[in-house]
N, C-alpha and C positions, 0 to 999 in steps of 0.2 A: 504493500500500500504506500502510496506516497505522503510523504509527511514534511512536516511544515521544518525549517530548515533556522537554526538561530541568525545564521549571514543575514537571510532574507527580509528580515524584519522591517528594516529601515528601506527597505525597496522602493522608489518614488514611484506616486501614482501614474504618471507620464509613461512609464517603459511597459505596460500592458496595453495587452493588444486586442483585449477582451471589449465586446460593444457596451456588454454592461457595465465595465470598469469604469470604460471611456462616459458611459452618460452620466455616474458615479461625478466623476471627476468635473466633467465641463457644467454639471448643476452646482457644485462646492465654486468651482471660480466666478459663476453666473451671480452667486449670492455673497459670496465671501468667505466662504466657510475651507478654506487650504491650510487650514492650521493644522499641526499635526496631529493633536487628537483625533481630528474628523478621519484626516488619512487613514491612522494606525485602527478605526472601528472600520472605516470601511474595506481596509485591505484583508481584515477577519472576516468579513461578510461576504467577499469576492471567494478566496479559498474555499469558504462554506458550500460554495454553490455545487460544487464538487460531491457528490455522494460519496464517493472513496477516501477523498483526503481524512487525513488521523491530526489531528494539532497536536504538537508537543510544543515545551517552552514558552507556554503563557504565561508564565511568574516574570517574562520580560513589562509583561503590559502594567505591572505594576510599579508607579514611580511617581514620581512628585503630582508630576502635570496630571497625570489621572486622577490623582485626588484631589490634583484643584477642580476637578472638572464634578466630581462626586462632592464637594464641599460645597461650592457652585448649587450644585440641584437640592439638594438635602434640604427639608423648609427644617429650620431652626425653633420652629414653637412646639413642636412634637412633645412628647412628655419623657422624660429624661429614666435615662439605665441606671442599674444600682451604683455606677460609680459616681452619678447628680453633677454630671461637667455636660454644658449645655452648647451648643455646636458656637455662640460668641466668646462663650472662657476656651473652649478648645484654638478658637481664631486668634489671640492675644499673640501666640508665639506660633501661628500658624506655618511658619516653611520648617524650622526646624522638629514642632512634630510632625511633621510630614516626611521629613527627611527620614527620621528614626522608625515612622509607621513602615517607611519604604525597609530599610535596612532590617527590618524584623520579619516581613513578610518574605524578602527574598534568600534572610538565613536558615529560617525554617525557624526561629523562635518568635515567632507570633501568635496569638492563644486569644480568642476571641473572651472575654466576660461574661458569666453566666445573665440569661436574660432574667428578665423581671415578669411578672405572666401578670397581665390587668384582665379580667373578666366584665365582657362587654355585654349588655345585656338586651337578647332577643326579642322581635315582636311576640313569637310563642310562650314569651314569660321564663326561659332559658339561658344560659348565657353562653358566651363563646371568647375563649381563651386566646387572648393578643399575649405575643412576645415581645418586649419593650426593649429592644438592642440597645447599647452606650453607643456614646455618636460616634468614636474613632470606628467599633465594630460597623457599624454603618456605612463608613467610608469601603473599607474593602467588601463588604457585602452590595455597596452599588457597582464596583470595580468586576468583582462576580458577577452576578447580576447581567451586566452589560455585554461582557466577554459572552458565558453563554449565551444573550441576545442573538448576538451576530452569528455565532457559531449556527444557532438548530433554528433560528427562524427560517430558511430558506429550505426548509424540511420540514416543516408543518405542513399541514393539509389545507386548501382552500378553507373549509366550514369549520377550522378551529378560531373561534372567536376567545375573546378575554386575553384581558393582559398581553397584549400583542398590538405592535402600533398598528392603527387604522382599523381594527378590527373590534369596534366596540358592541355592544350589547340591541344596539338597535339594527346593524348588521347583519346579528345571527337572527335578530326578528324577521326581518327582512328574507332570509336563507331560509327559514320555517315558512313563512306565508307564499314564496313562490315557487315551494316542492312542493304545495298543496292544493293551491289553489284553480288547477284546473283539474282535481278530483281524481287523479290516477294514481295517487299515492295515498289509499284510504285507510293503509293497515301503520297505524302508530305506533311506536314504542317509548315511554318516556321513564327513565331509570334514575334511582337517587343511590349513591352513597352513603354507604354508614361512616361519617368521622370520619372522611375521608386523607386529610391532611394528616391527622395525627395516625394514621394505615400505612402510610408510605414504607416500603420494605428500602433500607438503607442498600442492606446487599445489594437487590436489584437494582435500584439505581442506579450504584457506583460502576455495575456491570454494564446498562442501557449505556451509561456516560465516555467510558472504557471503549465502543464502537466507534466514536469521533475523537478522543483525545486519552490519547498514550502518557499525557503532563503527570507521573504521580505527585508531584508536588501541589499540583494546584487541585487537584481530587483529594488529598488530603485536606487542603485549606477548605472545600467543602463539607469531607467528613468531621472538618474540625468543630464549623458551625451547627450541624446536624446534631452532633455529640453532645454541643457545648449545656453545660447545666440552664435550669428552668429553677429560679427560687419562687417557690409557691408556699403561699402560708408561712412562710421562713425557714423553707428549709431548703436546700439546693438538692434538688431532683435531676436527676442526668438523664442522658434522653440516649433509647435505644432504636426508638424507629420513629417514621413521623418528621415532615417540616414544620417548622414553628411558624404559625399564623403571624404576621405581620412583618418577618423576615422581608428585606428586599427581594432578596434569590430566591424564593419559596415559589411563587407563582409561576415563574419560569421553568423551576424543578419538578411543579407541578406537571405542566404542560409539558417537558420532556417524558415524564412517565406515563402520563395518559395520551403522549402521540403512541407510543410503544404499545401499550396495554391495551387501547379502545383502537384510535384514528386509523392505524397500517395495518390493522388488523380487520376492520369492518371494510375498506378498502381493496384486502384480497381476496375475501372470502363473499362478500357479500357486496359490495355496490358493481358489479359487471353485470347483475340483473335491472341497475338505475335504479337501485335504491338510495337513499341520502341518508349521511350523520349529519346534527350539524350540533355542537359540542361549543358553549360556553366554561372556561374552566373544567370544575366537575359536573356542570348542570350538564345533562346530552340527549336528545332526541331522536329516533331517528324513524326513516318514512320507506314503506314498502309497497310493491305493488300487490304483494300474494299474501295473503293469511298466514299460509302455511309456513313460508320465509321469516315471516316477526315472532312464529310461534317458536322455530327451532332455533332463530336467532338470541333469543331470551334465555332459551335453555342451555346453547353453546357460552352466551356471555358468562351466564354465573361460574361456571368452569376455568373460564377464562380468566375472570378479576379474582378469581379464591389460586390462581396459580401466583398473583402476585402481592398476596397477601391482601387483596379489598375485598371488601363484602359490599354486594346491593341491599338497601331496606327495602327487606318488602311490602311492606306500608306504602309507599311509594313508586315502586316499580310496576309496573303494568303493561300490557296490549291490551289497544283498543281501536274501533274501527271510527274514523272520522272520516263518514260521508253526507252525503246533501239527503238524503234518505234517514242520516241516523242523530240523535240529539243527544250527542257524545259532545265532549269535550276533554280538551287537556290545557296546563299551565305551564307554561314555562317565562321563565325571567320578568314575573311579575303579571303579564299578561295569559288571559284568557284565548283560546284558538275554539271560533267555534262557526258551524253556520247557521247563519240567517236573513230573513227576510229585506229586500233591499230594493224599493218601485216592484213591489211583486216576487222579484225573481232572487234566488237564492244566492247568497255568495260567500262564500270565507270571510270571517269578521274576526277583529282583536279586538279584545277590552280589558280592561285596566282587572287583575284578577282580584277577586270579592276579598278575600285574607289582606291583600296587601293595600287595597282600599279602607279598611276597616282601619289597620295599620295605621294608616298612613291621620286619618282620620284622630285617633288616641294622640299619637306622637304631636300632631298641631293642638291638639287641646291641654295636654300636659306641658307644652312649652308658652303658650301662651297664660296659660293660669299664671306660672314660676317665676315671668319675665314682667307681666303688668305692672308689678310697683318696682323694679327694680332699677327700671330707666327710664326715660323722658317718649312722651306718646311721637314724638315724629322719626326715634328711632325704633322702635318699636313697628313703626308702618312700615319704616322702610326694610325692616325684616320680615317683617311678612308679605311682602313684595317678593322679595327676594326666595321665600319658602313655595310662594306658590307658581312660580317661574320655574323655577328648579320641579316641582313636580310637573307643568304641561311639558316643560324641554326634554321628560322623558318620556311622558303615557302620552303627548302629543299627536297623537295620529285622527285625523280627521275623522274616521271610523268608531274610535273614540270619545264622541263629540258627549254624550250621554252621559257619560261619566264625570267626563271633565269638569261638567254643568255643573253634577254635583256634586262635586268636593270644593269646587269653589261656591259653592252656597253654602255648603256644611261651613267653610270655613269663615264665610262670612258670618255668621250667625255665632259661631264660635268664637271671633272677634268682638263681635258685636256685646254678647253676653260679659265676657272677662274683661272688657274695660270698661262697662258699666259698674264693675268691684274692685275697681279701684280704690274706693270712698265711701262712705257712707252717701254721698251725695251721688245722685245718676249723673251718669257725661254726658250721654245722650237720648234722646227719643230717636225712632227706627229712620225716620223720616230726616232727621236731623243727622243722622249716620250714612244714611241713602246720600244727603248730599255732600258729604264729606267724600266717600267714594268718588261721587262726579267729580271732583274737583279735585282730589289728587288719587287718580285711580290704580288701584292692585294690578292687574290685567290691562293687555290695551283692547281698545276695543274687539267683540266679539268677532266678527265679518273678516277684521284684520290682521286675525292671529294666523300665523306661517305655520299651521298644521303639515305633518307627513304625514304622505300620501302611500297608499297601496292599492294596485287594482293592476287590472290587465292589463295595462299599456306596456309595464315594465315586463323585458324580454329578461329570463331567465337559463 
């Protein structure tokens, strides 16, 4: 196998002869961007394209100017690691720890800090376990992070959406609604995960990883983070299997394992019939033409992910038929997939899914209650402005129009209600509220909101 070469490193992007290098390159001078960071990710990115190449001697990529560039993206208001050095104390003598970060990671005495675990708490009244990194561990975990980027991006599957540039959540919406929508893919599959992050088989990983990159050095510095302790309750817990939730590199490691375990695999076996996956993170769906196909598919997956140590809930996991005949549905990424009636005639419809409306609904009533006396009412609009923007810029889809309606009425009303308790004194009558809205409004006008659109026009 050919492998990545230490001389080569510094190779200027000019002397490739590759068309992708070259567009690589004439958009970086187009915009300004020929610094050498941009080079040194893109010449990772170029090699990658390569399905045979093995990288070795990635611990060169780590060096001063990388971590300016990881210290750069890092927001610094994050909530701080047990060692309580906050990314501006860390910035005081910024090049020479940087120097020393460098010097430690390339002697092989560098040793991440046991993470701090904050438990975040669920719409389902649950909670879910964040790993709170120290900001230096931070810096080489975006360093990580980015390296693998380049490496296995160009080895993903079309319909892997999440954590992946350009590939967000309305995308794989998008990748669901028009494998469906002309009704030849009726047979469903939609699969959940049990705890899935914290299932990650290390071995196997390391082994998945081992196929691209020969570096043991730098597969150590990931076994190192993988490893590194979890202080929970005050005790420091070591961690045997499982990426740590909030980890920079975890998403990514994510998506390396479930390209291997789900995407290359539903891929040989099963889309040459034009079937589709289309796979958010761990969310994954996926669409058949024959019954029979979804039924043995379901049965070969559990096989499959118990070979690499995940389990499916099966509370969760199911086939099911979504046709225009049947008043079936399924959820995914918040959204409803269902049909219905539309000028008479039937068509695939999204809507904003009932749990996460409901959700969404508590979370504005509970925030608004906590914040009413806390600060001045024009800041206060202007967050709630700000809240119900951020919900139409996601569930925003024309077809959604119903929904929409009503969570901005619930939330008006909601508003309405908790800042009349402010005081023992009302603020306002409804009517006197009504014209506060005209006048400096939440929403812009109805008619004039920039809804997305799904329907037949778009070729698939």
């Amino acid at each position: 196998m050919p492998k990545e070469q230490r001389g080569r490193q510094d190779q200027d992007l000019a002397t490739s002869t590759s068309s992708l290098y070259r567009g690589v390159h004439s958009k970086q001078i187009a915009t300004g961007l020929t610094d050498l960071s941009q080079s040194r990710w893109a010449r990772i990115g170029l090699k990658a394209q390569s399905k045979h190449f093995v990288f070795e001697n990635l611990l060169t990529h780590f060096h001063v100017d990388s971590f300016k560039e990881a210290f750069k993206a890092l927001d610094g208001s994050k909530a701080l690691g047990v060692d309580g050095i906050s990314k501006s104390e860390y910035g005081k003598n910024l090049e020479e720890n940087l120097f020393n970060l460098e010097v430690k990671v390339k002697n092989g005495s560098y040793k991440p800090k046991p993470k701090r675990e904050v438990l975040i708490p669920k719409a389902n009244g649950k909670t879910r376990p964040i790993a709170i990194t120290c900001f230096e561990d931070k810096l080489v975990d975006w360093v990580v992070g980015k390296i693998l980027t380049q490496i296995y991006e160009p080895l993903f599957i079309r319909n892997s959406f999440g954590y992946r540039p350009g590939r967000s959540a309305h995308k794989a919406i998008e990748a669901c609604y028009y494998s469906l929508f002309k009704n030849q893919r009726k047979n469903v599959v939609e699969i959940d995960f049990s705890n899935f992050f914290n299932t990650i088989s290390h071995r196997k990983l390391m082994k998945i990883l081992g196929r691209k990159i020969s570096d043991n050095k730098f597969k150590g510095l990931i076994g190192r983070f993988m490893k590194g302790g979890l202080i929970s309750h005050g005790e420091n817990i070591p961690s045997e299997i499982g990426t740590p939730q909030g980890s920079i590199m975890s998403p990514i490691l994510a998506n390396i394992y479930l390209n291997e375990v789900l995407d290359q695999w539903f891929l040989e076996n099963y889309a040459s019939c034009n079937n589709v996956i289309v796979r958010y993170a761990d969310d994954a769906v996926f669409f058949f033409k024959k019954e029979d196909d979804s039924i043995r598919f379901l049965q070969d997956l559990a096989l499959r992910v118990g070979k690499f140590g995940l389990k499916l809930n099966e509370d969760k996991t199911r086939t099911l038929i979504l046709g225009k005949d049947k008043h079936n549905s399924f959820n995914f990424l918040g959204f409803t997939f269902y049909w219905g009636k539309q000028q008479k005639k039937k068509m695939l419809k999204v809507k904003t899914q009932k749990e996460k409306l409901v959700s969404a609904f508590r979370e504005w009533d509970v925030w608004i209650k906590n914040i009413r006396n806390r600060t001045k009412l024009s800041t206060i609009w202007k967050l709630a402005k700000s809240k119900i923007v951020g919900h139409f810029n996601y569930y925003g889809y024309a077809m959604n129009n119903l929904k929409l309606h009503y969570f901005y009425r619930k939330a008006i009303q909601s508003l309405f209600k908790w800042l009349n308790r402010r005081s023992q004194k009302r603020s306002y009558s409804w009517d006197g509220f009504k014209e506060r809205i005209r006048n400096f409004p939440l929403v812009e006008p109805w008619e004039s909101l920039k809804l997305k659109q799904l329907g037949s026009n778009y070729v698939y």
